[in-house]
C-alpha positions in Angstrom: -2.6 -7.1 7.7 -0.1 -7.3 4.9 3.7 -8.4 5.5 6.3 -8.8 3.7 7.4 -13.0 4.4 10.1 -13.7 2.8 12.0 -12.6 -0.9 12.4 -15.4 -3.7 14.4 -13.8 -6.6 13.1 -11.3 -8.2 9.6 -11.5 -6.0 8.3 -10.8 -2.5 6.3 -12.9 -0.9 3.3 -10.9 1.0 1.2 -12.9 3.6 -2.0 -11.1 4.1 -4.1 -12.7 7.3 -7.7 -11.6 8.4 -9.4 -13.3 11.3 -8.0 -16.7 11.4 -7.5 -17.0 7.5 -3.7 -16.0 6.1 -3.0 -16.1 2.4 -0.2 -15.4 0.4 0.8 -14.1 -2.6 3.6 -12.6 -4.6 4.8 -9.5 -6.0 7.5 -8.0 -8.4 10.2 -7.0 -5.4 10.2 -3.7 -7.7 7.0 -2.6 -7.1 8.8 -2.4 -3.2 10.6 0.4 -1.8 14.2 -0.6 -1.7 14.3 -0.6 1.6 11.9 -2.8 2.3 12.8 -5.9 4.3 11.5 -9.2 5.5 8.9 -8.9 8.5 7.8 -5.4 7.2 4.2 -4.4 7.8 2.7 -2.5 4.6 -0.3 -0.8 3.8 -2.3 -0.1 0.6 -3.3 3.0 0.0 -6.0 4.0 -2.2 -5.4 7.6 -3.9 -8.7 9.0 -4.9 -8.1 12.2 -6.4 -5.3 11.1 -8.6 -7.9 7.8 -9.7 -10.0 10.8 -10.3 -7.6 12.3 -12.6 -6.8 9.5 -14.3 -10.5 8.7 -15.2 -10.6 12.2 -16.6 -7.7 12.2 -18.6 -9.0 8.7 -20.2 -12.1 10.0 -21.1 -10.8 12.8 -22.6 -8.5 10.4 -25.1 -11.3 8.3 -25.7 -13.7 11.2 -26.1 -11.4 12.3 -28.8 -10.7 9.2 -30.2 -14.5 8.5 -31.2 -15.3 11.8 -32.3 
């Protein structure tokens, strides 16, 4: 589970626990929706079509790149 601790500046502090381990780490508050707030559960979310997508469009400027 991923929550949102505590802001410092410019940075959220996320405290992401799995069985009896709990970590933390920070991120750019930006990165946040503004109205995010302290206690917040989030979620990441892994897009696979637009990773997809992005692959493609990669390979296609590379592709061209090396021709």
């Amino acid at each position: 589970m991923l929550v949102i601790d505590r802001f410092e500046g410019d940075k959220a502090v996320i405290e992401f626990s799995k069985d009896n381990d709990v970590f933390t780490f920070d991120i750019p508050s930006a990165v946040l929706p503004a109205e995010i707030e302290e206690g917040d559960i989030i979620e990441i979310k892994i897009k696979r079509s637009a990773t997809k997508k992005r692959k493609e469009k990669i390979k296609k400027l590379a592709d061209k790149l090396f021709e």
